[in-house]
PDB file of N, CA, C and O in Angstrom:
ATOM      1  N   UNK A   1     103.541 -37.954  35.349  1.00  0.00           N
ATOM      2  CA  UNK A   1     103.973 -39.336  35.398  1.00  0.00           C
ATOM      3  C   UNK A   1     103.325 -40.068  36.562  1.00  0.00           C
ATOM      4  O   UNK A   1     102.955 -41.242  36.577  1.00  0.00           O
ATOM      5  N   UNK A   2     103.269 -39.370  37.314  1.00  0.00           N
ATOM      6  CA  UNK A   2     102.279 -40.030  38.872  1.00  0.00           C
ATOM      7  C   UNK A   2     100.993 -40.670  38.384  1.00  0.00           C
ATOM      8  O   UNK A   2     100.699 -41.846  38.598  1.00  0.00           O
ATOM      9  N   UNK A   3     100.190 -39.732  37.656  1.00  0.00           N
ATOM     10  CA  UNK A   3      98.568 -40.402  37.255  1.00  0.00           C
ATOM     11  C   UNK A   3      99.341 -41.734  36.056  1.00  0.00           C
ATOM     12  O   UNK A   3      98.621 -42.711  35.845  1.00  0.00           O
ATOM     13  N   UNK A   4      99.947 -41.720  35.749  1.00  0.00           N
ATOM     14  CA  UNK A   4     100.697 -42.841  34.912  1.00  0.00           C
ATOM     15  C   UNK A   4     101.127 -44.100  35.486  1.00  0.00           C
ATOM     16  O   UNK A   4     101.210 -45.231  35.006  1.00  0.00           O
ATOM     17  N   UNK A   5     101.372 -43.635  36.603  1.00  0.00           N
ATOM     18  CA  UNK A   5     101.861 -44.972  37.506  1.00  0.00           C
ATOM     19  C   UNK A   5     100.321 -45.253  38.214  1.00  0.00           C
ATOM     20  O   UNK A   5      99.675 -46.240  37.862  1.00  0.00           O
ATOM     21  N   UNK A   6     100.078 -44.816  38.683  1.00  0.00           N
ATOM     22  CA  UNK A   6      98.603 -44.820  39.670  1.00  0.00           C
ATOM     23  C   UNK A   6      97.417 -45.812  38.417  1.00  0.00           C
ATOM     24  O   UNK A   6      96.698 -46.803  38.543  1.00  0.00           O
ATOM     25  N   UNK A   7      97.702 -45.014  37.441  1.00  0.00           N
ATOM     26  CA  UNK A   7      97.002 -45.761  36.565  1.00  0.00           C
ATOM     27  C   UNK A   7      97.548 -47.474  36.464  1.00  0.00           C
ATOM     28  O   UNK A   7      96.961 -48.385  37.049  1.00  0.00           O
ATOM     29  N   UNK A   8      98.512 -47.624  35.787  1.00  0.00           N
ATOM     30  CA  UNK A   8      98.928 -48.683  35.852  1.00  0.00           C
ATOM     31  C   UNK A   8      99.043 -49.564  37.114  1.00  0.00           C
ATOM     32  O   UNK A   8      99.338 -50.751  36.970  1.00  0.00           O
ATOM     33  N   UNK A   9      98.879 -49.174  38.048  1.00  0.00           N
ATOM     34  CA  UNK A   9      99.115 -49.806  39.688  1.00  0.00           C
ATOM     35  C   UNK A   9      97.557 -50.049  39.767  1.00  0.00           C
ATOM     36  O   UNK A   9      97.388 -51.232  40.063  1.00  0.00           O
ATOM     37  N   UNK A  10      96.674 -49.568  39.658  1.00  0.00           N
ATOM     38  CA  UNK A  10      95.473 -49.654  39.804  1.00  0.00           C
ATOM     39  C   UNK A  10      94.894 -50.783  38.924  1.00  0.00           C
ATOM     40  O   UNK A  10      94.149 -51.493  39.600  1.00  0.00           O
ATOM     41  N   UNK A  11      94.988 -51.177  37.662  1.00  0.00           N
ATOM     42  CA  UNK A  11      94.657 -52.019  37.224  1.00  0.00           C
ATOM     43  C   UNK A  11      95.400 -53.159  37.713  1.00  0.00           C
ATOM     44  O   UNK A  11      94.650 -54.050  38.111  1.00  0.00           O
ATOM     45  N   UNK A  12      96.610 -53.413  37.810  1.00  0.00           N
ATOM     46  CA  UNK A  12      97.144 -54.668  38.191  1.00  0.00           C
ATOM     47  C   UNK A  12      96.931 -55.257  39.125  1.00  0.00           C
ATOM     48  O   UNK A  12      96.926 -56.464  39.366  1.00  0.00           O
ATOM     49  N   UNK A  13      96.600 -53.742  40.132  1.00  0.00           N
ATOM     50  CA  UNK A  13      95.889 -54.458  41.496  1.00  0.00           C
ATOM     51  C   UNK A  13      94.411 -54.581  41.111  1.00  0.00           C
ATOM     52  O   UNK A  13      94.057 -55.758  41.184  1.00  0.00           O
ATOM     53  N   UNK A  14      93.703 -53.981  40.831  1.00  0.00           N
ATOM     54  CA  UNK A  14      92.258 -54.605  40.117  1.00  0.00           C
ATOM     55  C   UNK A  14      92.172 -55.676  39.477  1.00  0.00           C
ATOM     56  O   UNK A  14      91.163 -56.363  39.633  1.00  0.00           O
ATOM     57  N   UNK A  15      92.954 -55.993  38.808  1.00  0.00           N
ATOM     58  CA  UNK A  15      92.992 -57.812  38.315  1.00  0.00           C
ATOM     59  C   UNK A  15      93.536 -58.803  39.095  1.00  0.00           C
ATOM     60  O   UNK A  15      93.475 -60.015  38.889  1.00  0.00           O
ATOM     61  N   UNK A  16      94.199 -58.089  40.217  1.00  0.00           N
ATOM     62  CA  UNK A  16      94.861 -59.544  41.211  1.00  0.00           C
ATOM     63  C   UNK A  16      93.473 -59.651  42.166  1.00  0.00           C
ATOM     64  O   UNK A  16      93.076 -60.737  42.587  1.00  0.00           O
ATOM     65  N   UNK A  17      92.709 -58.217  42.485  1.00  0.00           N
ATOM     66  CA  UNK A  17      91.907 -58.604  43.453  1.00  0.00           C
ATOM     67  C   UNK A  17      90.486 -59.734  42.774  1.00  0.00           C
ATOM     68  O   UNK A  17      89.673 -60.487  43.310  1.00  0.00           O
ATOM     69  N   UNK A  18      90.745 -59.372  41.531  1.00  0.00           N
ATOM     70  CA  UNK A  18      89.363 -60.045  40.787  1.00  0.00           C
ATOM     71  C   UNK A  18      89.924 -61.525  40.292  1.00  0.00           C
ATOM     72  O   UNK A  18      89.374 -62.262  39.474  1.00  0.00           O
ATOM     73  N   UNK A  19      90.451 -61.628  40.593  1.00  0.00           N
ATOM     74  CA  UNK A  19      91.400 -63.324  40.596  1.00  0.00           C
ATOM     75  C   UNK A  19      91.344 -63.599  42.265  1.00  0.00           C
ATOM     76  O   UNK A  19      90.692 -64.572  42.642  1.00  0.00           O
ATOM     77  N   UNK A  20      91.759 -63.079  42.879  1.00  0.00           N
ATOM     78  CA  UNK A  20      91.217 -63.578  44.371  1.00  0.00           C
ATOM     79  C   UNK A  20      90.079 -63.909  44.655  1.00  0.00           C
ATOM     80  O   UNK A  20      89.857 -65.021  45.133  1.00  0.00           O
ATOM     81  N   UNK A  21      88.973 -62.892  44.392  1.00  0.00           N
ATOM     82  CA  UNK A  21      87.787 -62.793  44.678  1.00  0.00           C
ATOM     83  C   UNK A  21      87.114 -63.733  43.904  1.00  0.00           C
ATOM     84  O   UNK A  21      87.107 -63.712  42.673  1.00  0.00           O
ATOM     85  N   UNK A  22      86.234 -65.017  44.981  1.00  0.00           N
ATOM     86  CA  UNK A  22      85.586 -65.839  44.486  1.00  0.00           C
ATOM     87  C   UNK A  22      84.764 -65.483  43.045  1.00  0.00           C
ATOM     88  O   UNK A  22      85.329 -64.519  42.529  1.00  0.00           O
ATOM     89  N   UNK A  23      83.835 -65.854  42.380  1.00  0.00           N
ATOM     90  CA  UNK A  23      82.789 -66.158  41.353  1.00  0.00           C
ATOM     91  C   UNK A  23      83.341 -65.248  40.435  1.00  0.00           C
ATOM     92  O   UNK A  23      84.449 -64.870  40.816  1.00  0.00           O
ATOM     93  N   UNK A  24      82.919 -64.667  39.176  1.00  0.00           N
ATOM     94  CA  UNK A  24      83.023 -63.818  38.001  1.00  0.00           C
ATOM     95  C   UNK A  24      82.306 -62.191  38.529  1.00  0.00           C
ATOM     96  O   UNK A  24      81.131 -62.061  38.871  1.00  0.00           O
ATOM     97  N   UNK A  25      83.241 -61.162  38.490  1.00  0.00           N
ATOM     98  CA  UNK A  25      82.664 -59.895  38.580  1.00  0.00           C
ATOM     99  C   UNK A  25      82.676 -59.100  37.167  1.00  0.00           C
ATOM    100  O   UNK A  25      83.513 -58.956  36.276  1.00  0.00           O
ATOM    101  N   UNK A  26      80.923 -58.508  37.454  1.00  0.00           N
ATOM    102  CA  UNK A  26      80.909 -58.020  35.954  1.00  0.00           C
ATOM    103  C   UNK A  26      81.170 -56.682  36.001  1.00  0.00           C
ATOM    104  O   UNK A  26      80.407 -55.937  35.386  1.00  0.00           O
ATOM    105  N   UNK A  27      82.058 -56.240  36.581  1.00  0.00           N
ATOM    106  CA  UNK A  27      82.346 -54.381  36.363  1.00  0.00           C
ATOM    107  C   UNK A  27      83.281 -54.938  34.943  1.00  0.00           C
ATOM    108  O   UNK A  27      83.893 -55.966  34.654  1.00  0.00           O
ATOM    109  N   UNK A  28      82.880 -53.113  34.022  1.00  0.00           N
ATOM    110  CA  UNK A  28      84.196 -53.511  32.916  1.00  0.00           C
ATOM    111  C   UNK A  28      85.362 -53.321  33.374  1.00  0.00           C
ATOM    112  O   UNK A  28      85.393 -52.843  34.508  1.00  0.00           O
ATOM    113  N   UNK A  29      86.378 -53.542  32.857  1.00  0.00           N
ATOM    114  CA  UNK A  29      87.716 -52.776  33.103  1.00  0.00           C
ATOM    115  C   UNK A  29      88.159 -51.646  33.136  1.00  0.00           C
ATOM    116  O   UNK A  29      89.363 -51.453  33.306  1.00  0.00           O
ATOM    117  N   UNK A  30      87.290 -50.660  32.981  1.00  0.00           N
ATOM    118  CA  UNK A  30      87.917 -49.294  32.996  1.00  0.00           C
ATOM    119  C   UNK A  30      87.736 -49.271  34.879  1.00  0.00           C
ATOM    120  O   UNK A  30      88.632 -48.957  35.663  1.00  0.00           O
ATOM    121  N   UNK A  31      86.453 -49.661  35.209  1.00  0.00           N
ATOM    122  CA  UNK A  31      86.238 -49.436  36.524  1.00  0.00           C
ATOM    123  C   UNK A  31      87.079 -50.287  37.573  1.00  0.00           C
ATOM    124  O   UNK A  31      87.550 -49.904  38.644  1.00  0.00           O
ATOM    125  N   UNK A  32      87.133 -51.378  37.059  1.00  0.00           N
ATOM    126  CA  UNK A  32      88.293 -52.398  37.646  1.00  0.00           C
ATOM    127  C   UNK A  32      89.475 -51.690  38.133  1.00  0.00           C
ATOM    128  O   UNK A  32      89.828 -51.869  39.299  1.00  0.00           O
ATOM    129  N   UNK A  33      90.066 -50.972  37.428  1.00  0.00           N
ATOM    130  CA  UNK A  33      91.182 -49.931  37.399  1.00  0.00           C
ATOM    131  C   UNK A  33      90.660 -49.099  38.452  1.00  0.00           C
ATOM    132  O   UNK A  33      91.057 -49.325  39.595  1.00  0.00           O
ATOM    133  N   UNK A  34      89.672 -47.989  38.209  1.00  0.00           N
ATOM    134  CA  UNK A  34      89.132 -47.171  38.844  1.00  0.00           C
ATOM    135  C   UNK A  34      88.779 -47.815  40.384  1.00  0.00           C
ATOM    136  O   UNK A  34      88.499 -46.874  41.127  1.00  0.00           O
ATOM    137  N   UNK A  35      88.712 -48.997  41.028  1.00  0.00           N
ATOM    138  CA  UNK A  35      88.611 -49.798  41.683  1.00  0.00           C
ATOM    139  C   UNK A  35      90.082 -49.871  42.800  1.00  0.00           C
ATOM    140  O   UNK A  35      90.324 -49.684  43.992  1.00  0.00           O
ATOM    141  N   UNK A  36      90.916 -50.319  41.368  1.00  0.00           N
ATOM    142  CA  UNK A  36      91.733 -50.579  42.121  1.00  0.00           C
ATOM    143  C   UNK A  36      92.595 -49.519  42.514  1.00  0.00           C
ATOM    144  O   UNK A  36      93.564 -49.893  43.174  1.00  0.00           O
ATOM    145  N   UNK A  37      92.518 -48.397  42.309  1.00  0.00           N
ATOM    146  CA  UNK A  37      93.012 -47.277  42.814  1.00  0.00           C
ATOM    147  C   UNK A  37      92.928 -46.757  43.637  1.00  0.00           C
ATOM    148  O   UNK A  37      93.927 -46.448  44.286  1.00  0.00           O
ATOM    149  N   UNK A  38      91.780 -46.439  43.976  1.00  0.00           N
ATOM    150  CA  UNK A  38      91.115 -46.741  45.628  1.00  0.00           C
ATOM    151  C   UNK A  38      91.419 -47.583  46.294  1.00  0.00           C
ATOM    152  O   UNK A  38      91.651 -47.347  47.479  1.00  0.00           O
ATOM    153  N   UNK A  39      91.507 -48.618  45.881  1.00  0.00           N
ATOM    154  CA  UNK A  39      92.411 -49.775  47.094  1.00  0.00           C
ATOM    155  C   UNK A  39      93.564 -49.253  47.700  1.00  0.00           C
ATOM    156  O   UNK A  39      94.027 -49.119  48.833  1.00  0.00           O
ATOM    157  N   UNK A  40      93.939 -48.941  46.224  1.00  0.00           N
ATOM    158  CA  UNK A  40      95.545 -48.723  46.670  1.00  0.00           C
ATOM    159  C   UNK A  40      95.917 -47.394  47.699  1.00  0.00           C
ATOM    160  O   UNK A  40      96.857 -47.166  48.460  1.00  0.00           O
ATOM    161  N   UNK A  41      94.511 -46.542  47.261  1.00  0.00           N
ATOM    162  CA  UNK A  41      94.651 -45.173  48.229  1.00  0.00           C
ATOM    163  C   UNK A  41      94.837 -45.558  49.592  1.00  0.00           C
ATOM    164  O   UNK A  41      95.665 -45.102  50.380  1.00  0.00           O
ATOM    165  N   UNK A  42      93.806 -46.626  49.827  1.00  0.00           N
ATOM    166  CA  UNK A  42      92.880 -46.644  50.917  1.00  0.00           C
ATOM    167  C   UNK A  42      93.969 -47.994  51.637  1.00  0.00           C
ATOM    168  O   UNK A  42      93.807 -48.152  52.846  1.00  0.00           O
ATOM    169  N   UNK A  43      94.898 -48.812  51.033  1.00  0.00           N
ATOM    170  CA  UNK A  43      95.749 -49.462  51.805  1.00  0.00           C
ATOM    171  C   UNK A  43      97.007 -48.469  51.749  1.00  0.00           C
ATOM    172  O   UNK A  43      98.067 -48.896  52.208  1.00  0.00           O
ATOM    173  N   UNK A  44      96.964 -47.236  51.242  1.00  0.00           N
ATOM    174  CA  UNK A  44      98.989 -46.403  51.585  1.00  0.00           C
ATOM    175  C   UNK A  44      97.933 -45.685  52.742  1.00  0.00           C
ATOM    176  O   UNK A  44      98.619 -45.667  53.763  1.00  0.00           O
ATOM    177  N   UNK A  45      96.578 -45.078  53.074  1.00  0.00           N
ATOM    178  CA  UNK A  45      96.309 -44.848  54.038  1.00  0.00           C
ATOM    179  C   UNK A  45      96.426 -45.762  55.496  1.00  0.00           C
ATOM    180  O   UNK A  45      96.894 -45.425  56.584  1.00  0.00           O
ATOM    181  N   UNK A  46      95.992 -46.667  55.190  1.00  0.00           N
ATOM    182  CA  UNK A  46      96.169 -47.343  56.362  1.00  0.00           C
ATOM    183  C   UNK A  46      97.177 -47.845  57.003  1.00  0.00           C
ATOM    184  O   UNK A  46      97.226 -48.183  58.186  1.00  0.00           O
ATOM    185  N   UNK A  47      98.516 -47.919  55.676  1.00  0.00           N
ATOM    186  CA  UNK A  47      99.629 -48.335  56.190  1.00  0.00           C
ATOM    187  C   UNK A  47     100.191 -46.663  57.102  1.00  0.00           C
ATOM    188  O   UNK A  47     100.785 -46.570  58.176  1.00  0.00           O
ATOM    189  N   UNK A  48      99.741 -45.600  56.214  1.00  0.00           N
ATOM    190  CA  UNK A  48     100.308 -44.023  57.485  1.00  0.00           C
ATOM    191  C   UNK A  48      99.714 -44.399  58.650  1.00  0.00           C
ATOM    192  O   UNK A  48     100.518 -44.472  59.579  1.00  0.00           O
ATOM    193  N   UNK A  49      98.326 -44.726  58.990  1.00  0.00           N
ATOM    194  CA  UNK A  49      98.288 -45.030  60.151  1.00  0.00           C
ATOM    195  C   UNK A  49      98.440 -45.694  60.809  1.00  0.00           C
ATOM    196  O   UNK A  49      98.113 -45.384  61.954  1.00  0.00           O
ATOM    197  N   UNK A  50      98.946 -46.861  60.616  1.00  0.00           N
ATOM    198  CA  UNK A  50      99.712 -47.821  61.473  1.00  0.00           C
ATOM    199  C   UNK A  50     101.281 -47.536  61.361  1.00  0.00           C
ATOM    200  O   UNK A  50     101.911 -47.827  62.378  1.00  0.00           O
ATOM    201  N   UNK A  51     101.997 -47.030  60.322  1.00  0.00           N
ATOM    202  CA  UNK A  51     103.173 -46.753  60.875  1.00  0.00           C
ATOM    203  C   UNK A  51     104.345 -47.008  59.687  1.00  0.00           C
ATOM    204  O   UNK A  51     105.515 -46.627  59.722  1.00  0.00           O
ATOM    205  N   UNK A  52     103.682 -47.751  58.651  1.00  0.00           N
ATOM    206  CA  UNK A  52     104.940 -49.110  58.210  1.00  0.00           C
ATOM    207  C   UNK A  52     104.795 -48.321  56.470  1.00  0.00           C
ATOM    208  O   UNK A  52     104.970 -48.992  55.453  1.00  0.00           O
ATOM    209  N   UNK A  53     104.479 -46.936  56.446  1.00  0.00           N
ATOM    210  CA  UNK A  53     104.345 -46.459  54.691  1.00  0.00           C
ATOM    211  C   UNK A  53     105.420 -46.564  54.194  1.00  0.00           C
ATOM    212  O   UNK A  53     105.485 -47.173  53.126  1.00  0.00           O
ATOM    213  N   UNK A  54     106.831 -45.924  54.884  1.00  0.00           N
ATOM    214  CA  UNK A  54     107.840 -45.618  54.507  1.00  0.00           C
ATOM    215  C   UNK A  54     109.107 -46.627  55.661  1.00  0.00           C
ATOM    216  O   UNK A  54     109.355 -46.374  56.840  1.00  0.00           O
ATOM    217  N   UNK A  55     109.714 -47.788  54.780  1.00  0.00           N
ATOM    218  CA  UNK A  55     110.637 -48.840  55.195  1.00  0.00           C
ATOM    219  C   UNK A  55     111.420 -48.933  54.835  1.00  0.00           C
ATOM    220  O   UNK A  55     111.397 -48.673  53.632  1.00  0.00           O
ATOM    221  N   UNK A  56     112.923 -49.387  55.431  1.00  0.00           N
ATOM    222  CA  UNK A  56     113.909 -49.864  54.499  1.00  0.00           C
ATOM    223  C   UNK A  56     113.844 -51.343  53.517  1.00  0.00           C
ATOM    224  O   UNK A  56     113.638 -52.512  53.843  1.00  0.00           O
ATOM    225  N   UNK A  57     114.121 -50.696  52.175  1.00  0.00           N
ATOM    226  CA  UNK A  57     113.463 -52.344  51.183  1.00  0.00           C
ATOM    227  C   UNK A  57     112.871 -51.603  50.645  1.00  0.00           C
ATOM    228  O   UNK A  57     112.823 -50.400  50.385  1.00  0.00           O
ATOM    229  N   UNK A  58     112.048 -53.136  50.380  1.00  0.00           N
ATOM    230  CA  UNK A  58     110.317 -53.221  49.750  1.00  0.00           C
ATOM    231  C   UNK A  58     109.308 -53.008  50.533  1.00  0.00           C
ATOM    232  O   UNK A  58     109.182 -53.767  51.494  1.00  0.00           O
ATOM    233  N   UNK A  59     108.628 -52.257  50.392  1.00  0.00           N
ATOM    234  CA  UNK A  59     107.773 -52.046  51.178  1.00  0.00           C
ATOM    235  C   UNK A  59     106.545 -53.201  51.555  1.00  0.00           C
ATOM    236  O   UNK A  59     105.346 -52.957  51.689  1.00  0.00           O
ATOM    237  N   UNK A  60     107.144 -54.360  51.664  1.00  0.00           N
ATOM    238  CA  UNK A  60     105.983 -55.080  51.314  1.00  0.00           C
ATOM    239  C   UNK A  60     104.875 -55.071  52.403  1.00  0.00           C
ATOM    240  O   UNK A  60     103.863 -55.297  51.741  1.00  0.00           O
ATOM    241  N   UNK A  61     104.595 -54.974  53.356  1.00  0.00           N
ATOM    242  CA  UNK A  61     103.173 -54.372  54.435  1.00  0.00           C
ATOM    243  C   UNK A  61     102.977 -53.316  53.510  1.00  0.00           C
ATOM    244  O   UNK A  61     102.491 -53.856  52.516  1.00  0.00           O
ATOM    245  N   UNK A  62     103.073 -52.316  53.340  1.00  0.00           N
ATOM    246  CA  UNK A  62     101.972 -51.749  52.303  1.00  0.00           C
ATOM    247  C   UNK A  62     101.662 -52.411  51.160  1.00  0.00           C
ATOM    248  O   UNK A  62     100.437 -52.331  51.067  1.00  0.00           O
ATOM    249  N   UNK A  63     102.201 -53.172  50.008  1.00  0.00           N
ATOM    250  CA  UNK A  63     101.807 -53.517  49.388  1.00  0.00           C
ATOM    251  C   UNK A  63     100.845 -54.263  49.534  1.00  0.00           C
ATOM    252  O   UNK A  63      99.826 -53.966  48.910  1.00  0.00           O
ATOM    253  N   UNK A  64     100.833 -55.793  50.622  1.00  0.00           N
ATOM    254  CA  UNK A  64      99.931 -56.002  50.814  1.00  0.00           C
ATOM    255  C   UNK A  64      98.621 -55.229  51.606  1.00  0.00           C
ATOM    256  O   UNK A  64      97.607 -55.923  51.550  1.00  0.00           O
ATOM    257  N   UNK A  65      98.496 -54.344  52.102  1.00  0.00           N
ATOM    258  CA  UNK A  65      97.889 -53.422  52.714  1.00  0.00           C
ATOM    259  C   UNK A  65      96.965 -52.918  51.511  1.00  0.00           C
ATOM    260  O   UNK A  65      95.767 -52.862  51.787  1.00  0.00           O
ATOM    261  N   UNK A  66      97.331 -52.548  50.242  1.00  0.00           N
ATOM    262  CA  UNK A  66      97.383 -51.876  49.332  1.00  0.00           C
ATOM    263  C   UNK A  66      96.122 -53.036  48.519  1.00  0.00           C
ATOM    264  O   UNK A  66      94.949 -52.793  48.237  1.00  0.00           O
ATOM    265  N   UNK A  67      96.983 -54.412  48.296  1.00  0.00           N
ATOM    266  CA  UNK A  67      96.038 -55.367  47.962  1.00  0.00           C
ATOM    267  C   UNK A  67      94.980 -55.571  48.591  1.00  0.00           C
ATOM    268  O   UNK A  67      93.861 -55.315  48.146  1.00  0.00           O
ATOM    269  N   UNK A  68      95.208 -56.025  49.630  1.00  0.00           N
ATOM    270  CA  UNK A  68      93.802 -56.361  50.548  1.00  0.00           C
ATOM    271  C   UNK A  68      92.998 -55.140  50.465  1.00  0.00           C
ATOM    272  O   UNK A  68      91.843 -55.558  50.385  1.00  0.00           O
ATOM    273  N   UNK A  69      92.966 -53.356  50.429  1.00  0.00           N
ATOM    274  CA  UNK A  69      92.130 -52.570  49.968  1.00  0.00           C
ATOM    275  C   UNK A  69      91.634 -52.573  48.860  1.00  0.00           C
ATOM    276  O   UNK A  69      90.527 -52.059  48.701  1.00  0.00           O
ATOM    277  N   UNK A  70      92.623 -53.407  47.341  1.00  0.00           N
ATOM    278  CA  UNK A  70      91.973 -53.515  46.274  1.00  0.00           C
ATOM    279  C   UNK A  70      90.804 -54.643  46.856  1.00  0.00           C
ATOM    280  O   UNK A  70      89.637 -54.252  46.877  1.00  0.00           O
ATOM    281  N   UNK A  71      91.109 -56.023  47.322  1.00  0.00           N
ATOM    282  CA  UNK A  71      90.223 -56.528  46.835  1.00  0.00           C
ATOM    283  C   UNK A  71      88.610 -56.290  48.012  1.00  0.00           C
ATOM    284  O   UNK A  71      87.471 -56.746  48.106  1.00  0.00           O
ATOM    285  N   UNK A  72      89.288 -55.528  48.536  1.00  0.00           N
ATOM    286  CA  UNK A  72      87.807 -54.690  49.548  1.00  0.00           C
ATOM    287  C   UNK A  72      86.625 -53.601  48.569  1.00  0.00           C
ATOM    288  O   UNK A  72      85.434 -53.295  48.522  1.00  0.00           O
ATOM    289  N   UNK A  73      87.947 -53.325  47.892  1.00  0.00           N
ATOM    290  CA  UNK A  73      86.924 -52.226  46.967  1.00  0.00           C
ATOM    291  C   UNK A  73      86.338 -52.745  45.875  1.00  0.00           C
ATOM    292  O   UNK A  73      85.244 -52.297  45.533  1.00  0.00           O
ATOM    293  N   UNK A  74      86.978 -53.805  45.117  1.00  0.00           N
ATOM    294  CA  UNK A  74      86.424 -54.591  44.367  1.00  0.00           C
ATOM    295  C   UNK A  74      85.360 -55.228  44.674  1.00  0.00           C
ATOM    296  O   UNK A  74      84.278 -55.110  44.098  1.00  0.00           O
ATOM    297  N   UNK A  75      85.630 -56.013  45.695  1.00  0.00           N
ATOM    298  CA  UNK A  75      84.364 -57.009  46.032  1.00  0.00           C
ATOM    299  C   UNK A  75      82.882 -55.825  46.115  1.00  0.00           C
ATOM    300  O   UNK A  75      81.900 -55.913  45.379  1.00  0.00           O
ATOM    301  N   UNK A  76      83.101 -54.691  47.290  1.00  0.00           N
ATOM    302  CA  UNK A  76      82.080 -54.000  47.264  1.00  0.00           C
ATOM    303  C   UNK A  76      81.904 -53.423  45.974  1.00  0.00           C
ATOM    304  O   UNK A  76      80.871 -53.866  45.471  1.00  0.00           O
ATOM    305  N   UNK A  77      82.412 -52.726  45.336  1.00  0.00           N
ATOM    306  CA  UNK A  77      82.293 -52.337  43.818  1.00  0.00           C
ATOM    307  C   UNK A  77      81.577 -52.808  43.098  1.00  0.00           C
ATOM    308  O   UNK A  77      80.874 -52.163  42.321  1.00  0.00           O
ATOM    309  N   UNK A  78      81.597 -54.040  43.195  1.00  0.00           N
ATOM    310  CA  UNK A  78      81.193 -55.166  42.186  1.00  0.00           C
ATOM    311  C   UNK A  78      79.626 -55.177  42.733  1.00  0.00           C
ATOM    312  O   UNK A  78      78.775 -55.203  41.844  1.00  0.00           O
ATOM    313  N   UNK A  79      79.241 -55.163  43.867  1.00  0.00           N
ATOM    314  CA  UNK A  79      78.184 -55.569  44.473  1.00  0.00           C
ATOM    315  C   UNK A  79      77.200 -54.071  44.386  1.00  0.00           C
ATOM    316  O   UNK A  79      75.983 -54.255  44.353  1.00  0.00           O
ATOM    317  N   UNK A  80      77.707 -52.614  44.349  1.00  0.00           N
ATOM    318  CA  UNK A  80      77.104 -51.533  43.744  1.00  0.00           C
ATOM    319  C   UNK A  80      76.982 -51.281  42.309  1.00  0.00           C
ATOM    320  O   UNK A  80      76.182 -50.502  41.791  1.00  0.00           O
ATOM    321  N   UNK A  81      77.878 -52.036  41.694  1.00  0.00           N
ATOM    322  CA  UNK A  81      77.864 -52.018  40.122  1.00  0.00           C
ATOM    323  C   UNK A  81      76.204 -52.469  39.517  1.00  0.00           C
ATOM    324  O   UNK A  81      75.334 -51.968  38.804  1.00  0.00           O
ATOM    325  N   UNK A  82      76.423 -53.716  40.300  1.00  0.00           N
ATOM    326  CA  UNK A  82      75.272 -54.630  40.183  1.00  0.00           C
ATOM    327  C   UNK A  82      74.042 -54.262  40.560  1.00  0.00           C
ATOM    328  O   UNK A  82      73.168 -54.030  39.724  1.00  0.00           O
ATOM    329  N   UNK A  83      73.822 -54.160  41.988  1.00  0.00           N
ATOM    330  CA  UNK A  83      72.620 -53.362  42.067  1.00  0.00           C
ATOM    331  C   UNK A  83      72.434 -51.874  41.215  1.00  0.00           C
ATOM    332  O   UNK A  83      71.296 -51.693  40.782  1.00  0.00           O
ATOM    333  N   UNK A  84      73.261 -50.988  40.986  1.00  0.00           N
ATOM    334  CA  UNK A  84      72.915 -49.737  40.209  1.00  0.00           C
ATOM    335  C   UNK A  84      72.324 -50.266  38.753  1.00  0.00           C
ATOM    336  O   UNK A  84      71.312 -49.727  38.305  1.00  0.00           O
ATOM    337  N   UNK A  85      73.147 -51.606  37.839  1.00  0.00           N
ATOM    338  CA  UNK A  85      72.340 -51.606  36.874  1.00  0.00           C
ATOM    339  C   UNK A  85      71.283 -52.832  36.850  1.00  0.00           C
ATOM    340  O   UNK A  85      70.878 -53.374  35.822  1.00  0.00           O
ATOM    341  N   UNK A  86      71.042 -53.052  37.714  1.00  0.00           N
ATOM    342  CA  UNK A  86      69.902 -54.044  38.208  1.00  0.00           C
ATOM    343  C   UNK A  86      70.060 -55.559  38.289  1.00  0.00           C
ATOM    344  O   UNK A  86      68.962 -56.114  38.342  1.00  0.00           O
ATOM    345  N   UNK A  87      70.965 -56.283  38.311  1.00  0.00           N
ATOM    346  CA  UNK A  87      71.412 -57.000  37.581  1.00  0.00           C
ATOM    347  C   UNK A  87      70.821 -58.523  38.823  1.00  0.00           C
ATOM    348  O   UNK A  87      71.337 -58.929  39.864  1.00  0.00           O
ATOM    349  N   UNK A  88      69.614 -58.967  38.097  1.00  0.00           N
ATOM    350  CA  UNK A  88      69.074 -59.882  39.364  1.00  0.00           C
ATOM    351  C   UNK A  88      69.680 -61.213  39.476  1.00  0.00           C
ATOM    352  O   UNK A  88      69.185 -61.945  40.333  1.00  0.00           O
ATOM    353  N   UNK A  89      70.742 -61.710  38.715  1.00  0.00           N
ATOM    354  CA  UNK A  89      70.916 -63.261  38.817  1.00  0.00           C
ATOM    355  C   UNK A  89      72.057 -63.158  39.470  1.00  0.00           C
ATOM    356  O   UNK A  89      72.668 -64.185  39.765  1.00  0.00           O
ATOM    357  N   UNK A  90      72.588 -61.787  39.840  1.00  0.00           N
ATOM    358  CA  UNK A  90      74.070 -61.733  41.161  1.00  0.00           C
ATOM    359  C   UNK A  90      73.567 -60.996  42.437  1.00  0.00           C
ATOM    360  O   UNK A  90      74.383 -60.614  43.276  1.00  0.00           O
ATOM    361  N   UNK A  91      72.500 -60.833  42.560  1.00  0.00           N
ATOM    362  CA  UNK A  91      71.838 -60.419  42.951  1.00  0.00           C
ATOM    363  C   UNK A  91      70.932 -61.493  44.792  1.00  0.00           C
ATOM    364  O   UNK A  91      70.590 -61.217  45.942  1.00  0.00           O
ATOM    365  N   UNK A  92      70.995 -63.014  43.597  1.00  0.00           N
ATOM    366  CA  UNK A  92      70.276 -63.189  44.921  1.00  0.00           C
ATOM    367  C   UNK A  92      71.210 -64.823  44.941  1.00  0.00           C
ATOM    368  O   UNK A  92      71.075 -65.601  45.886  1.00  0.00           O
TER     369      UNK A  92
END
């Protein structure tokens, strides 16, 4: 049930970060997901190291923690997507 949630958490945060993130990104959606999962790793990491993973409530500092790593991984994502399949008109 974990890769079930992770899954689903990952895309939702992959589509909020690609709604933040200025212009049109052409990753498909499977990677979007795959994207945003890593965000989400990479903001519950950062919230252990600062302190604030586990709160009374909502956790909301990680969540946003969590977002702002989606749309870090996205934006770069988007920008290796592109160069790997050559793609010159996002390019320059």
């Amino acid at each position: 049930m974990g890769w079930l949630w992770a899954i689903i958490v990952g895309f939702v945060l992959g589509l909020i970060a690609r709604a933040i993130l200025p212009g049109k990104q052409h990753q498909p959606l499977w990677l979007t997901t795959i994207f945003g999962i890593l965000g989400a790793v990479l903001g519950n990491a950062v919230a252990t190291w600062i302190g604030v993973n586990e709160t009374k409530g909502i956790d909301w500092v990680r969540h946003l923690l969590q977002l702002a790593g989606a749309v870090v991984v996205v934006g770069l994502g988007d920008l290796v997507y592109n160069a790997v399949r050559g793609d010159k008109r996002r390019m320059t």
